[in-house]
N, C-alpha and C positions, 0 to 999 in steps of 0.2 A: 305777558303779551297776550293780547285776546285773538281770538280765531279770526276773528273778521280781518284784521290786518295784513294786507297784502302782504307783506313780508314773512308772515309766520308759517314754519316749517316744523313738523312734528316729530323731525328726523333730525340729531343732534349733528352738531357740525363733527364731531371725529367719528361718528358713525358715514356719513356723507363724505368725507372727505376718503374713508379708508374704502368704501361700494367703487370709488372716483378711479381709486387707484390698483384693486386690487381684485376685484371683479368685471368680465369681460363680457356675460351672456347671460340672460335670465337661466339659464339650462344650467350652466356655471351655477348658477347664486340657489336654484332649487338643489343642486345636489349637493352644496355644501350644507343649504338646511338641512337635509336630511340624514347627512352623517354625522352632523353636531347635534342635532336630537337624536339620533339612536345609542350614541358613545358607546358602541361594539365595530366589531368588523363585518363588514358587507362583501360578499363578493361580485364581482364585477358583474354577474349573469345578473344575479336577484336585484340588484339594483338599474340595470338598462329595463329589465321586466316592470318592475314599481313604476320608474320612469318613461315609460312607452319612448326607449330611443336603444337605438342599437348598442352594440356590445365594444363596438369601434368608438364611438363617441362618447362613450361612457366612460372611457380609455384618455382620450381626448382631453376630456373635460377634468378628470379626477386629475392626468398627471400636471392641467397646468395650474391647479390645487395644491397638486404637490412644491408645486414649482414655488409657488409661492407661499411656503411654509404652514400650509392649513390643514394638511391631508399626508397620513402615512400610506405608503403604497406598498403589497408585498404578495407575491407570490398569487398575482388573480384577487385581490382581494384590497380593501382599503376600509379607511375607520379616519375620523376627524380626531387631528392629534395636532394641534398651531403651535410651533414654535416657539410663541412666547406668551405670557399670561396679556399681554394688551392685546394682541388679538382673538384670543378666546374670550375675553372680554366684550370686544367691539361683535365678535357673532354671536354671543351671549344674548346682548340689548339688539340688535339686529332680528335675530330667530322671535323676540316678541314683541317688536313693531309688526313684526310681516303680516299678519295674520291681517292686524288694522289697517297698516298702510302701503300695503302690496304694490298697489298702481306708485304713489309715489316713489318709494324705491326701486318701480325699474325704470319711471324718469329719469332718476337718478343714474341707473346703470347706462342709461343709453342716451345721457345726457341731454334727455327733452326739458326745452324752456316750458312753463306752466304758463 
Protein backbone atom coordinates (compact mmCIF):
# COMPACT_ATOMS: atom_id res chain seq x y z
CA UNK A 1 0.00 0.00 0.00
CA UNK A 2 1.63 3.46 -0.78
CA UNK A 3 1.21 6.44 1.76
CA UNK A 4 -0.52 8.58 -0.58
CA UNK A 5 -3.67 6.36 -0.32
CA UNK A 6 -6.40 7.61 1.57
CA UNK A 7 -6.90 4.44 3.34
CA UNK A 8 -3.45 3.78 4.59
CA UNK A 9 -2.85 3.49 8.18
CA UNK A 10 0.51 2.85 9.82
CA UNK A 11 -1.11 1.32 12.90
CA UNK A 12 -1.90 -2.48 12.33
CA UNK A 13 -5.55 -3.42 12.66
CA UNK A 14 -4.88 -5.66 16.13
CA UNK A 15 -2.78 -3.10 17.27
CA UNK A 16 -5.89 -0.45 16.55
CA UNK A 17 -8.40 -2.59 17.42
CA UNK A 18 -6.83 -3.61 21.07
CA UNK A 19 -5.90 0.92 21.73
CA UNK A 20 -10.22 0.68 20.64
CA UNK A 21 -10.82 -1.60 23.28
CA UNK A 22 -8.63 -1.47 25.94
CA UNK A 23 -7.15 1.96 26.40
CA UNK A 24 -9.27 4.95 27.85
CA UNK A 25 -6.88 8.26 28.08
CA UNK A 26 -3.72 9.42 26.65
CA UNK A 27 -2.58 9.53 30.58
CA UNK A 28 -3.75 5.69 30.53
CA UNK A 29 -1.76 4.97 27.22
CA UNK A 30 1.53 7.11 28.49
CA UNK A 31 1.75 5.25 31.76
CA UNK A 32 1.42 2.08 30.30
CA UNK A 33 4.39 3.03 27.94
CA UNK A 34 6.23 3.65 30.66
CA UNK A 35 6.04 0.76 32.82
CA UNK A 36 6.36 -1.63 29.64
CA UNK A 37 9.74 0.22 28.91
CA UNK A 38 11.06 0.11 32.36
CA UNK A 39 10.09 -3.69 33.26
CA UNK A 40 10.87 -3.07 37.04
CA UNK A 41 8.61 -1.79 39.75
CA UNK A 42 7.65 1.88 40.16
CA UNK A 43 6.22 3.24 42.82
CA UNK A 44 3.16 5.19 42.76
CA UNK A 45 4.97 8.66 44.04
CA UNK A 46 8.00 8.42 41.36
CA UNK A 47 5.80 7.75 38.75
CA UNK A 48 2.85 10.72 39.34
CA UNK A 49 6.36 12.94 39.69
CA UNK A 50 7.87 11.54 36.06
CA UNK A 51 4.32 12.12 34.93
CA UNK A 52 3.36 15.66 36.25
CA UNK A 53 -0.14 14.20 37.63
CA UNK A 54 -1.05 13.58 41.16
CA UNK A 55 -0.59 10.49 43.27
CA UNK A 56 -4.66 9.99 43.14
CA UNK A 57 -4.67 9.57 39.56
CA UNK A 58 -1.77 7.70 39.21
CA UNK A 59 -3.86 5.26 41.34
CA UNK A 60 -6.66 5.84 39.07
CA UNK A 61 -5.16 5.24 36.11
CA UNK A 62 -2.53 2.30 37.05
CA UNK A 63 -5.64 0.25 38.80
CA UNK A 64 -7.77 0.35 35.56
CA UNK A 65 -4.44 -1.07 33.97
CA UNK A 66 -4.65 -3.39 36.41
CA UNK A 67 -8.13 -4.13 35.63
CA UNK A 68 -7.42 -4.93 32.46
CA UNK A 69 -4.81 -7.39 32.92
CA UNK A 70 -1.64 -5.05 31.94
CA UNK A 71 -0.37 -3.81 35.12
CA UNK A 72 0.63 -5.79 38.48
CA UNK A 73 -0.30 -3.68 41.53
CA UNK A 74 1.24 -4.03 45.00
CA UNK A 75 1.89 -2.47 48.09
CA UNK A 76 2.20 1.55 46.53
CA UNK A 77 3.93 0.39 43.91
CA UNK A 78 3.27 -1.32 40.16
CA UNK A 79 5.50 -2.66 37.13
CA UNK A 80 3.90 -3.74 33.59
CA UNK A 81 3.14 -7.59 33.97
CA UNK A 82 -0.02 -8.42 30.96
CA UNK A 83 -1.69 -11.29 31.56
CA UNK A 84 -1.11 -13.05 28.41
CA UNK A 85 1.80 -13.08 25.74
CA UNK A 86 -0.83 -11.36 23.01
CA UNK A 87 -0.92 -8.58 24.88
CA UNK A 88 2.56 -7.98 25.68
CA UNK A 89 2.86 -8.47 22.34
CA UNK A 90 0.36 -5.70 21.02
CA UNK A 91 2.20 -3.05 23.70
CA UNK A 92 5.47 -4.42 22.37
CA UNK A 93 4.58 -3.10 18.60
CA UNK A 94 2.58 -0.22 20.09
CA UNK A 95 5.63 1.28 22.63
CA UNK A 96 7.62 1.58 18.87
CA UNK A 97 5.04 3.05 16.72
CA UNK A 98 4.59 5.70 19.37
CA UNK A 99 7.42 7.52 19.15
CA UNK A 100 6.44 7.87 14.94
CA UNK A 101 2.97 7.90 15.14
CA UNK A 102 1.83 9.49 18.45
CA UNK A 103 -0.89 11.89 16.96
CA UNK A 104 -2.28 8.94 15.13
CA UNK A 105 -2.58 6.68 18.09
CA UNK A 106 -4.39 8.96 20.32
CA UNK A 107 -6.86 9.44 17.20
CA UNK A 108 -7.27 6.25 17.72
CA UNK A 109 -7.69 6.43 21.62
CA UNK A 110 -10.25 9.14 21.44
CA UNK A 111 -11.73 7.85 18.45
CA UNK A 112 -11.07 11.00 16.08
CA UNK A 113 -12.05 10.50 12.28
CA UNK A 114 -8.77 11.77 10.10
Amino acid sequence: MNVSDEHFDPIPPPVRDWLRRTITSASQLEVLLVLARSKRWSSIEDLAARMVLTDDHIVELVTGLRDAGLVALNNGSCRFEPDDAQAAAVVSELAALYDTFRLRILHIVYDVVD
